[in-house]
N, C-alpha and C positions, 0 to 999 in steps of 0.2 A: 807632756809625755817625755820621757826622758828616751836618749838616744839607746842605752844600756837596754831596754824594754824593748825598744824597734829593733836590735839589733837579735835579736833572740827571736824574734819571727819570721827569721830568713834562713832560708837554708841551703848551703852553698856544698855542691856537690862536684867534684873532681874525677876527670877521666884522664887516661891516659891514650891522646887520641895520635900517639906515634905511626902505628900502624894503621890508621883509617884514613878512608878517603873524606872529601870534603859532604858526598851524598851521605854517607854515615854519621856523619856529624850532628849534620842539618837535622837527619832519623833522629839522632837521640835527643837533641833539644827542642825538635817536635814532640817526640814522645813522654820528656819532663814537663813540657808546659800543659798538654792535655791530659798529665794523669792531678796534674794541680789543680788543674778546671772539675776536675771529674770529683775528686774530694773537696771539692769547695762553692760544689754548683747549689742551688736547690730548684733548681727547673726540672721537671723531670723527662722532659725534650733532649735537652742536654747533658743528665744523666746518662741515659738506654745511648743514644748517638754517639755521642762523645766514648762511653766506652767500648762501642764496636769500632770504633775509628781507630781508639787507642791498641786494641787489641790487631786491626790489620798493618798498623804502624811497625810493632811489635813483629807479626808475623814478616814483612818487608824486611825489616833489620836481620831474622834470623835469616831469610834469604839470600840478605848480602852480604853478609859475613864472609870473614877471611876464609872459613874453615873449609870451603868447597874449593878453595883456588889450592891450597895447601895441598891436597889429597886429591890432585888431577890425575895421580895414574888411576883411578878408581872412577873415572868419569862416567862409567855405565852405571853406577850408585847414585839414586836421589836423596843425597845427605840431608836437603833443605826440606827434602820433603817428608821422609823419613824423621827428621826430629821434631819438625811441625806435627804432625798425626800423634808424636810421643806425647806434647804439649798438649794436646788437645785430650787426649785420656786421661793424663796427670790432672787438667781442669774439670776435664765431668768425674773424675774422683774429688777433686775440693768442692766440687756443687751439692753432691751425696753427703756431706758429712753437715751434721749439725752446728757445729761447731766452728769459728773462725780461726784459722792458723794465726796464732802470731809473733811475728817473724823479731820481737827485741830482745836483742844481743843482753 
């Protein structure tokens, strides 16, 4: 197998992790390795779990986001919680449609 062929089955994605702490970090390359399991499982144990996992990883990271620390004189605002409930409409709208979004540029 030629290295050219292996090299083309990788996919190497870049963040810019200036602003993050080392918990957010760790969140998002938890949350890259189990969306890799999740497209590449065929258990279906590991399917249903793996993506409720993936999706509270997800939820967690919107959590801990910079964006509540930012926007502290509003601390009576639940920002995390408020855009999580958003997310959660936006996905029982993609569940309703027959159709898969897809998302290439």
């Amino acid at each position: 197998m030629s290295i050219k062929y292996l090299e083309q089955k990788k996919l190497h994605v870049e963040f810019d992790t200036t602003e993050l702490n080392s918990q957010q970090i760790r969140l998002i390359k938890s949350i890259c390795t189990m969306l890799n399991h999740i497209l590449t499982t065929d258990d279906e144990c590991d399917y249903f779990d793996g993506s409720a996992e993936m999706m509270r990883m997800v939820a967690s990271a919107v959590k801990q986001a910079n964006f509540t620390a930012e926007w502290c004189e509003n601390e009576n605002i639940p920002y995390a919680q408020q855009a999580l409930e958003f997310c959660i409409d936006s996905i029982a709208d993609q569940m309703n449609e027959d159709e898969v979004t897809k998302y290439d540029n």
